[in-house]
C-alpha positions as CSV (number, residue, x, y, z in Angstrom):
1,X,0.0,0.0,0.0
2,X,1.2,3.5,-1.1
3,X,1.8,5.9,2.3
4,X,-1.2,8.1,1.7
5,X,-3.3,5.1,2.1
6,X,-1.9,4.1,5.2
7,X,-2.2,6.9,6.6
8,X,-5.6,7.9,6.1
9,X,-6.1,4.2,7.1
10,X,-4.9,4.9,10.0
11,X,-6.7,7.8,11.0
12,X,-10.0,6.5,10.5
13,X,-9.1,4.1,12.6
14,X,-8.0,6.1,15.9
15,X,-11.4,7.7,15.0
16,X,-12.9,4.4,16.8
17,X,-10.2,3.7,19.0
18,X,-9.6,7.0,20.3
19,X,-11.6,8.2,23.4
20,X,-14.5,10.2,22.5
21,X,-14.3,14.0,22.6
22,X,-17.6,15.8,21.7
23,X,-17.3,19.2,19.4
24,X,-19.2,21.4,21.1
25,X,-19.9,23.0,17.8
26,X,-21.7,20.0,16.2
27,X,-25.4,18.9,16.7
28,X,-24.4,15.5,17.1
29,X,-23.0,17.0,20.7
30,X,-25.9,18.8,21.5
31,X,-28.0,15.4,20.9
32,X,-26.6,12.6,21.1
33,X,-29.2,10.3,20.0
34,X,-31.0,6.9,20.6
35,X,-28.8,3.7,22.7
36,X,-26.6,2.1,20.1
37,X,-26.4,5.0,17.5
38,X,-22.4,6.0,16.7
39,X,-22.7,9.4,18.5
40,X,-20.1,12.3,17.8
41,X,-16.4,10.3,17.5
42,X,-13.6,12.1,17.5
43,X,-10.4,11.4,18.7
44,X,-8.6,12.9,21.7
45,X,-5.5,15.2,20.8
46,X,-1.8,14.6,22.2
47,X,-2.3,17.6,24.6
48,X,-6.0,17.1,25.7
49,X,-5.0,13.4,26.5
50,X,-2.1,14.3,28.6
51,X,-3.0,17.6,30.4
52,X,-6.6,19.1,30.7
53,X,-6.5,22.9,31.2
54,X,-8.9,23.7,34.0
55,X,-9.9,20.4,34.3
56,X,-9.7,17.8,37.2
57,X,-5.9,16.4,37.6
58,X,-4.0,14.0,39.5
59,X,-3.4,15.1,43.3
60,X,-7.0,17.7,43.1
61,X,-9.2,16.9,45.7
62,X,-12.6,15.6,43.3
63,X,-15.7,17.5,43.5
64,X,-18.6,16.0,46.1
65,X,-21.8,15.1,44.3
66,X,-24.7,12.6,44.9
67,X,-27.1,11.7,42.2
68,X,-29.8,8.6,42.0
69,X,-29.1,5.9,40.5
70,X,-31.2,4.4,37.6
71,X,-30.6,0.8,38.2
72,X,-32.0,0.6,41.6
73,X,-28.5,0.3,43.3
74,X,-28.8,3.2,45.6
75,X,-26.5,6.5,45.7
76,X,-24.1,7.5,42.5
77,X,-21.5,9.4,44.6
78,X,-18.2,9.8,45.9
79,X,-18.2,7.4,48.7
80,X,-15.8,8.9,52.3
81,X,-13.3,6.1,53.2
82,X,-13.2,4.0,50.5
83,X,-11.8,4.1,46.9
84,X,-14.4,5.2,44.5
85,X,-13.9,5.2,40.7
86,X,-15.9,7.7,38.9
87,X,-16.5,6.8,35.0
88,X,-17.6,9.9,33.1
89,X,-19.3,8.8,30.0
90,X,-22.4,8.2,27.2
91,X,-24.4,5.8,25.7
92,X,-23.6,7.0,22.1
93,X,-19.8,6.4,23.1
94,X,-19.0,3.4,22.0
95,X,-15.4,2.9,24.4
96,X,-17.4,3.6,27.1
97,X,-20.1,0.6,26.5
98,X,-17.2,-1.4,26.1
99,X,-15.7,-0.5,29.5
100,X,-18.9,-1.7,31.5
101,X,-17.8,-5.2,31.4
102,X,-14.7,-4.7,32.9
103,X,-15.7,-2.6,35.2
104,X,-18.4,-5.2,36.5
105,X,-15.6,-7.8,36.9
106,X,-13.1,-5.2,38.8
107,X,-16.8,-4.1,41.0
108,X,-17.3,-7.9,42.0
109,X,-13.8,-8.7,42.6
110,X,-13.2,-5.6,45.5
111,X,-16.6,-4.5,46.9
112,X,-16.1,-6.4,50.0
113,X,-12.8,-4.6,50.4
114,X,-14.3,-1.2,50.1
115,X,-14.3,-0.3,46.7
116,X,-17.2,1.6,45.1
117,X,-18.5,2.5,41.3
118,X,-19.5,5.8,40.5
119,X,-20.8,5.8,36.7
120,X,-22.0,8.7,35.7
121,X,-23.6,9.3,32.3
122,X,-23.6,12.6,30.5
123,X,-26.1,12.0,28.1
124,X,-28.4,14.8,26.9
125,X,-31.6,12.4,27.6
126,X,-32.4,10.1,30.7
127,X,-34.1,7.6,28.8
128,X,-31.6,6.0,26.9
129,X,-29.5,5.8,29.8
130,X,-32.1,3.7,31.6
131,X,-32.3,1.2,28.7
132,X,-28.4,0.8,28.9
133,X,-28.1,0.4,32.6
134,X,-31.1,-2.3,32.5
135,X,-29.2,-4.2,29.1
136,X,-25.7,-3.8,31.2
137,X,-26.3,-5.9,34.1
138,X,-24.1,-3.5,35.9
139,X,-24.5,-3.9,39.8
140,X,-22.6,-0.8,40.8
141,X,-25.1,2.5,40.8
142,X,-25.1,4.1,37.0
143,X,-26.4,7.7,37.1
144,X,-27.9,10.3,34.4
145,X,-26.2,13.7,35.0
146,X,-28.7,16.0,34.4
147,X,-27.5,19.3,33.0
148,X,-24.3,17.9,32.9
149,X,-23.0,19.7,36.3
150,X,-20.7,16.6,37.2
151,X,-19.1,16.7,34.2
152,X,-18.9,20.7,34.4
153,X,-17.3,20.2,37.5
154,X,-14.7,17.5,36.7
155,X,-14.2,18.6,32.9
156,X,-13.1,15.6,31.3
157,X,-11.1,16.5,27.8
158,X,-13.9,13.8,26.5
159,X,-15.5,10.5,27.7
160,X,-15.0,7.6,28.9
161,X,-13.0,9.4,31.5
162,X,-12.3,7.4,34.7
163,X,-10.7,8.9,37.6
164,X,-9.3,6.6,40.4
165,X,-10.7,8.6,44.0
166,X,-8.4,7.7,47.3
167,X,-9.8,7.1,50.5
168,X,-8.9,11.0,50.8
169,X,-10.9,11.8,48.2
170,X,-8.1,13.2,46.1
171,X,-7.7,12.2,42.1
172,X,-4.8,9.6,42.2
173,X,-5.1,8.5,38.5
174,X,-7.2,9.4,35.7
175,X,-7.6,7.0,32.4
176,X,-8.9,8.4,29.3
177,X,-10.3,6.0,26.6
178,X,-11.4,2.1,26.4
179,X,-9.8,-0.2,29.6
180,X,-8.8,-2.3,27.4
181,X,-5.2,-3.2,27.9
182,X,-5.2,-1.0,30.9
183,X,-6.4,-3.7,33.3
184,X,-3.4,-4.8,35.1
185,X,-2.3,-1.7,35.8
186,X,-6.4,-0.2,37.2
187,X,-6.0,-3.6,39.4
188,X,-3.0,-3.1,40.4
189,X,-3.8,1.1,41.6
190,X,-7.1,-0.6,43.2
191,X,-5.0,-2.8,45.4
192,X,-2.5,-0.3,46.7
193,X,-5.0,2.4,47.6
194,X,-7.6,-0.3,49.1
């Protein structure tokens, strides 16, 4: 294959690889659309992925909220004493669908040592976040954020955006994008801050 063609090959690719960032600009952000629909992809630059200006970083104390869940598992907050990871994403992103499963088996494997899931969705529409949370099987709490004020106060460069909460509450590690491949290493930050 000529160069040219790999190349655009391979940006089309890191389209669907890449975390999702939403253009702010583009309708597609303002409305997301129906559970399983592609959404607004776009990948995450160099310097969003590595430093967001204004945004939540390592070592910042997180932001308190508390929000319903939609799949009847109680709170959606950041839980006092125990590790908490808060997942910042959308049912039109498809990384973040993929993360749930993964995040289920990390949930099941350290609840009983104290850890908690904080999922919280930032789509435009409640609805389609109840259909995903009831297809998911997810037993950690999944909430809608409505006006998107936990996202405004954590301002994530895009989603999925997980950030790894001490029993401190401080930010001790952020991951941007799909888990996969980034297991071992989320186990083994779990296990030291448990």
């Amino acid at each position: 294959m000529q160069p040219a063609i790999l190349a655009a090959f391979a940006a089309f690719f890191s389209l669907f690889t890449a975390a999702c960032a939403k253009d702010a600009n583009s309708e597609s952000a303002k409305s997301p659309g129906s559970p399983g629909s592609p959404g607004n992809y776009a990948a995450v630059n160099a310097k969003a992925s590595s430093s967001v200006e204004g945004g939540i970083q390592e070592g910042d104390k997180a932001p308190s909220f508390s929000i319903d869940s939609v799949n009847g598992q109680g709170q959606v907050a950041i839980t006092p004493g125990k590790v908490t990871l808060v997942d910042l994403w959308a049912t039109w992103c498809y990384p973040c669908k993929q993360n749930f499963p993964k995040y289920q088996e990390i949930y099941a494997k350290y609840k009983e040592n104290g850890l908690e899931i904080a999922a919280v969705s930032v789509d435009d529409e409640k609805d389609s976040v109840i259909a995903f949370a009831a297809a998911s099987g997810a037993t950690f709490p999944i909430g809608w954020d409505e006006g998107r004020k936990i996202e405004n106060q954590f301002q994530p460069a895009g989603v999925p955006t997980l950030y790894v909460i001490g029993k401190d509450g401080t930010v001790k590690h952020i991951h941007r994008g799909e888990s996969a491949g980034n297991e071992i290493q989320l186990d083994k930050e779990i296990e030291n801050l448990l």
